[in-house]
N, C-alpha and C positions, 0 to 999 in steps of 0.2 A: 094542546093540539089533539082534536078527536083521532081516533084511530083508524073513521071512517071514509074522514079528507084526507088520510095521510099516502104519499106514495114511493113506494121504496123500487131500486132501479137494482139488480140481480144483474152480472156479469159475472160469467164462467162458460169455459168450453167444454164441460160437460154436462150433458147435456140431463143426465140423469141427477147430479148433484143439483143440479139448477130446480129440478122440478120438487126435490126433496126441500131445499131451502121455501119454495115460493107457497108447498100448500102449509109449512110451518108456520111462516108471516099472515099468509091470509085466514089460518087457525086462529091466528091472535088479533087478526079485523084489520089489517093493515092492506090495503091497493096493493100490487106487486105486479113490477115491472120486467120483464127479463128477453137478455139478450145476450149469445157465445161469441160475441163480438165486441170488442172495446171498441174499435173504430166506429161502429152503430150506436153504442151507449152514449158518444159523444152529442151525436144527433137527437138523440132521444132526447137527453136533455134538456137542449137547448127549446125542443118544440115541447116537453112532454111537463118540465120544471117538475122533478122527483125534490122530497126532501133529503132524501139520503141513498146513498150508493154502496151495494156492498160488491165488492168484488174480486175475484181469484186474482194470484198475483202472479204466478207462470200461466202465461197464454200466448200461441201462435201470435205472428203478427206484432200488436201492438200491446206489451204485457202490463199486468195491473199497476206497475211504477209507475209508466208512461202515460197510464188514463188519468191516474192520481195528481202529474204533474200538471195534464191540458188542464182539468177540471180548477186544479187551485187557481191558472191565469184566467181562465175564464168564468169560473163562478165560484171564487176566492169562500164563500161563504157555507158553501153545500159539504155535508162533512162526508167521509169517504170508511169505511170499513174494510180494511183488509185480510183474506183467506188467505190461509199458506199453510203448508205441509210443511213437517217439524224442520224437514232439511233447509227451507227456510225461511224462517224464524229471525235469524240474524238480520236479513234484507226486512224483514216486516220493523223489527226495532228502529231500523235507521230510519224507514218510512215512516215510523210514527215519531220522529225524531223531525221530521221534515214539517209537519204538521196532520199525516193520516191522523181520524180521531182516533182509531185504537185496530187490533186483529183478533182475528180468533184461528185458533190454528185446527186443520185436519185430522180425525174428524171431530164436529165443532158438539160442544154441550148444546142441545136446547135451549136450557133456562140462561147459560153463559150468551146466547146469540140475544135473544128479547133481552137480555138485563141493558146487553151495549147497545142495542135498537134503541131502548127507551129512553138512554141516557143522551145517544148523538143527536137524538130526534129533538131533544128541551131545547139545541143548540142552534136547530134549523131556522133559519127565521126566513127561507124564501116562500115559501107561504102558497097558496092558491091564487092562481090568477086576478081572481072576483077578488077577494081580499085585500091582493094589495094594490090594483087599483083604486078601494074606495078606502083605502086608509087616509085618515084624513089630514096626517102628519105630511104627506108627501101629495097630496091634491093637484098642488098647482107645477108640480114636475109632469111634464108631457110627454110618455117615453114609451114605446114596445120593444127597445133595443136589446138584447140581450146583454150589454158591455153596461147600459146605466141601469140596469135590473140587480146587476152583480153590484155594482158599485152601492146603489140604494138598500141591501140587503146586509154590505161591510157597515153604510153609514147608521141602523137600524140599532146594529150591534153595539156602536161606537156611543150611543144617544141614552144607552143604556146604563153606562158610567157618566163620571164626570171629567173623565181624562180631554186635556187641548186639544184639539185636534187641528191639521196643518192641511187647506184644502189646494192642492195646485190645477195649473188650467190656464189654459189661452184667455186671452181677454173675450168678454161675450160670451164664454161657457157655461156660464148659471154659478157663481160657485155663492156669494150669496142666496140666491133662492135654495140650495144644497145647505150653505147654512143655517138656515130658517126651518127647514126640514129636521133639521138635527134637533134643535132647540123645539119643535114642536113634538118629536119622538120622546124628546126627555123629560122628567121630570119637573124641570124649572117652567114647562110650558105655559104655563100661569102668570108668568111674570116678566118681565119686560124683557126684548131683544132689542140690541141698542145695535146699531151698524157702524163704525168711522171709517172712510176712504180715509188712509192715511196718505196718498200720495193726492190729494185735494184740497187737504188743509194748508193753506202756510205754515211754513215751520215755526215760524215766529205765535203762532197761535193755538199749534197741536195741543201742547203741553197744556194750556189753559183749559182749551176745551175736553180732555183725555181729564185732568186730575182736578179742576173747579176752580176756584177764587173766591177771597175772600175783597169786598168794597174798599178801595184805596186801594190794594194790594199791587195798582198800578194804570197809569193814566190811561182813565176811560173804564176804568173798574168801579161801575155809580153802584152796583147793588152785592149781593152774593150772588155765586153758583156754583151747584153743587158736583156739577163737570159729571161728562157720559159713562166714567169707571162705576160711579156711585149710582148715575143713575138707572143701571143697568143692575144695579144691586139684587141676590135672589134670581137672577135669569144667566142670561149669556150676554157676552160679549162679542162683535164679530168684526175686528181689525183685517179693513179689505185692504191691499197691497203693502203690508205689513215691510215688505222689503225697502219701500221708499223711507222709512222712517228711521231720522235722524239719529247718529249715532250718542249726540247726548243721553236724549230721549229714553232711546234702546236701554238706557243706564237706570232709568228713572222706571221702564216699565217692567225691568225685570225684579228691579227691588218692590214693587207694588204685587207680581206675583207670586214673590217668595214669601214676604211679609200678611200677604192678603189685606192690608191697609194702603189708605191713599191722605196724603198730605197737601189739602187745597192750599195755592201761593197765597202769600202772607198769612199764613194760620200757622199755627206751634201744633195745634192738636193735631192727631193721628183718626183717622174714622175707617175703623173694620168696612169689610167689603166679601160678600160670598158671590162670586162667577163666576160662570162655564168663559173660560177664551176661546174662541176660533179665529184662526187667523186664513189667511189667503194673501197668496202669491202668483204671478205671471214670471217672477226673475228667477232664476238657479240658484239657490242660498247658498248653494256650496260654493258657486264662485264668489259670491257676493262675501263668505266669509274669507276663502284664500285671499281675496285683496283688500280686505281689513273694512269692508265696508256693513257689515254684519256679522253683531258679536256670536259668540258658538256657545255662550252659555243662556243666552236667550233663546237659542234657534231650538234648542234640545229642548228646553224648557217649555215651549210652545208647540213641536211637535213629537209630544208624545205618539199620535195615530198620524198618518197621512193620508190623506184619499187624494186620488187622482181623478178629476173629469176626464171625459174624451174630447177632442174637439166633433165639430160638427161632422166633417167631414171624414171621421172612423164612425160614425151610427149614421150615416146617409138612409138606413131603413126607417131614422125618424122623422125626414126631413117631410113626407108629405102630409103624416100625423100633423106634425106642429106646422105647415103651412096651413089646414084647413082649420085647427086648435086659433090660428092667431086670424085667419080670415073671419070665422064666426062670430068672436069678441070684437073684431071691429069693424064690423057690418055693421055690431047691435049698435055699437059706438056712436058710429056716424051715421044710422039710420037710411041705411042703402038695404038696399034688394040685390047682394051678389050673393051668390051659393055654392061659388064653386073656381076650379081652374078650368083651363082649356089644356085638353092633353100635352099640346106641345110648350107651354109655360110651367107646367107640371115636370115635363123632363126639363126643361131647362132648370127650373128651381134643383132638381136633383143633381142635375149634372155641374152648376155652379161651385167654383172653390170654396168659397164661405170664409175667407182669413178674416171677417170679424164676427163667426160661428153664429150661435143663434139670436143674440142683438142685431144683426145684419141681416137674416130672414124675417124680425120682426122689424124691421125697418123697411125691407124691403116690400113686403107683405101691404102695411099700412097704407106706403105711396099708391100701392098699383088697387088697394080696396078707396081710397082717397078718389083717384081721378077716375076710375072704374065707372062706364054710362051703362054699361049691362048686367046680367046678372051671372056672367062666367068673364073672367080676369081672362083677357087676352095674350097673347105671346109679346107683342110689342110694348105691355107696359113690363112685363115682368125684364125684357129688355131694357128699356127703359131707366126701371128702378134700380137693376143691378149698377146701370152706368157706361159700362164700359165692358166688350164683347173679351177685354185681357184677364177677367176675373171668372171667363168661362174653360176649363180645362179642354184641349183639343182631343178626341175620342181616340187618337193611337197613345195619347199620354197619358189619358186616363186609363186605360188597359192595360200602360205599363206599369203606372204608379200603381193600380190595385193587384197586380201580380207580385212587385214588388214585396208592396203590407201583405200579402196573402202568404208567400213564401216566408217570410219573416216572422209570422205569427203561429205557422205550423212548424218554423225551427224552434223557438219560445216551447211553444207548448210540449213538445217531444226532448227540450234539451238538446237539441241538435244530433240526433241521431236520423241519420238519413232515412233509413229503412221505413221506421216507426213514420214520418214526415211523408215519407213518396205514399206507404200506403193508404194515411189521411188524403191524400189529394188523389187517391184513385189512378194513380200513372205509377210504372217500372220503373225502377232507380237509375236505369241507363237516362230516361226523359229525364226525370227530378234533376240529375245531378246538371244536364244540358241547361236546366231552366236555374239554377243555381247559378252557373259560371254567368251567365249571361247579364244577369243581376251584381254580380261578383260579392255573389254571399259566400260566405266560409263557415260552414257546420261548427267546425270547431270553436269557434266565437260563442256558438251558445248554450254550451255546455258547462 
């Protein structure tokens, strides 16, 4: 990473320390970002994407714990530097015990500050804008969201090893194309991605199609085959709804991952197999394991990393992106002259629930560019296509549902500490606490 795209994010409320730090970094070619405000670094971030944060750990307000905590929920990947005076030292240990990359304590060496710049920087992989836009691993993901930025930046890291990874997600959240992604970030990119919906197959035929056949091996078996484990050989494997499948099976594919061999029906021989698993879920494995219905030593075995998608409707800042993304492709599709929404089908699309996330905006999208006679999609097909005016959120409930996630995302991120919470939201703890009870959130729940 040049020194010259790089951007490091400076937080301390002093305001002379801050200045001493920033002509250090930019002595050494690095951008430098600086703010004596946690609560503003947050912001910063989100508009500004620093690769790295260094930051004082007692500060007024919202102190360098608290920044440390929002940062890891929200952009899990960006690695965090902590400052502290000797006295403490101990709270810096447990912070980097939490996952801070590392601290330096007051006042800090020179050559000791560049050595852990240089080191937390290798680790950074949120990158420049331009950059990770036209990476070509992740192309066909459509996103400006801050939450699938984070997420795309864990999945980056994750693509780098060969560890399973476990993708969950509403149905219609992309977690196959997230798949694909992964497989194209990694090494195996060269070689084949195989996909099974396992909850599409008959059961009676998973098994055949997962481990192959041998002719004869049973009525209606005229040839060989060499089944999707194998043929997937050298690449990845991407078991979608892995939860549906059958608790035999579950037996058969965990000894195929331990082993790293598969044994086609009616064959003796054993045939090596090198591949990446991913698997993907919509059901809770945990309950699926408390009632016996999904073993725990496949479940572990399979989810070494997890990533979680959002549903559509936590990044509604993507929804007009990927309406006009899917309007484009299928103008060219169907060979129409439309270019566009009509304002008030543009809010509807945004204001719409989405319970079948982005498969259902490109569904909807399609019908209303399908029957579309002009060249701006009108309000009444986007009505229309939705179906039914029950799947449009009414505007006092939408206000409350996003005050709701809004409260609840600033207790997350602060640990439920009120203070640090009200003064993220710009209101006195007297208001916070009013707009808590109303909700009937309990601070302490998030701590």
């Amino acid at each position: 990473m040049s020194t010259a795209t790089t951007r490091i994010l400076l937080v301390d409320d002093d305001d002379d320390l801050l200045r001493l730090l920033a002509i250090r970094l930019e002595g050494a070619g690095y951008g430098v970002l600086t703010t004596n405000k946690a609560e503003q670094a947050l912001a910063m971030i989100s508009r500004e994407r620093p690769h790295l944060v260094i930051t004082d750990l007692r500060m007024p307000g919202m102190d360098g714990a608290a920044l440390f905590e929002a940062i890891r929920a929200m952009h899990s990947s960006l690695p965090v530097i902590i400052l502290t005076a000797h006295g403490t030292i101990p709270d810096a240990v447990a912070a980097t015990n939490r996952g801070v990359f590392g601290y330096l304590t007051k006042p800090y060496d020179a050559q000791e500050l560049l050595t852990q710049v240089e080191q937390a920087l290798r680790l950074s992989v949120i990158g420049d804008s331009s950059k990770r836009h036209s990476a070509s691993w992740r192309a066909r993901i459509v996103t400006q969201s801050p939450l699938m930025e984070s997420l795309l930046a864990q999945a980056q890291l994750v693509a780098a090893s060969d560890a399973s990874v476990m993708l969950y997600g509403e149905s219609g959240t992309g977690k196959e194309l997230l798949a694909q992604a992964i497989h194209q970030a990694s090494a195996r990119a060269k070689k084949p991605f195989v996909a099974v919906n396992c909850g599409a197959i008959p059961e009676n035929l998973l098994e055949s199609e997962l481990f192959g056949y041998v002719r004869g091996a049973f009525t209606g078996a005229n040839k060989d085959y060499i089944g999707l484990v194998r043929e997937a050989d050298g690449g990845t494997l991407f078991l979608d709804e892995i939860g549906d499948m059958p608790l035999p099976l579950q037996v058969k594919l965990l000894r195929m991952l331990e082993q790293r061999e598969v044994r086609p029906l009616g064959e003796a021989k054993l045939h090596p197999v090198n591949i990446r698993v991913i698997s993907a879920t919509h059901r809770n494995l945990d309950v699926e394991m408390a009632e016996g219905r999904f073993r725990s030593d496949l479940f572990y075995r399979l989810k070494v990393v997890a990533l979680s998608i959002p549903a559509l409707s936590e990044r509604r800042d993507d929804i007009p992106l990927l309406a006009r993304h899917f309007l484009h492709v299928l103008a060219d599709r169907y060979q129409k002259e439309v270019n566009g929404f009509s304002p008030e089908a543009m809010d509807l699309l945004i204001r719409a629930r989405w319970s079948g996330n982005v498969r259902q905006l490109l569904n909807v999208v399609e019908q209303a560019v399908a029957l579309s006679t002009g060249p701006i999609v009108p309000l009444m097909l986007i009505q229309n296509a939705i179906q039914t005016l029950e799947d449009i959120v009414p505007f006092d409930e939408a206000r409350r549902r996003f005050e709701a996630d809004y409260l609840t995302r600033l207790l997350k991120m602060t640990g439920g500490n009120v203070a640090s919470a009200a003064s993220l939201a710009q209101r006195n703890r007297t208001d916070f606490y009013k707009l808590l009870q109303r909700h009937s959130l309990e601070p302490a729940l998030f701590k």
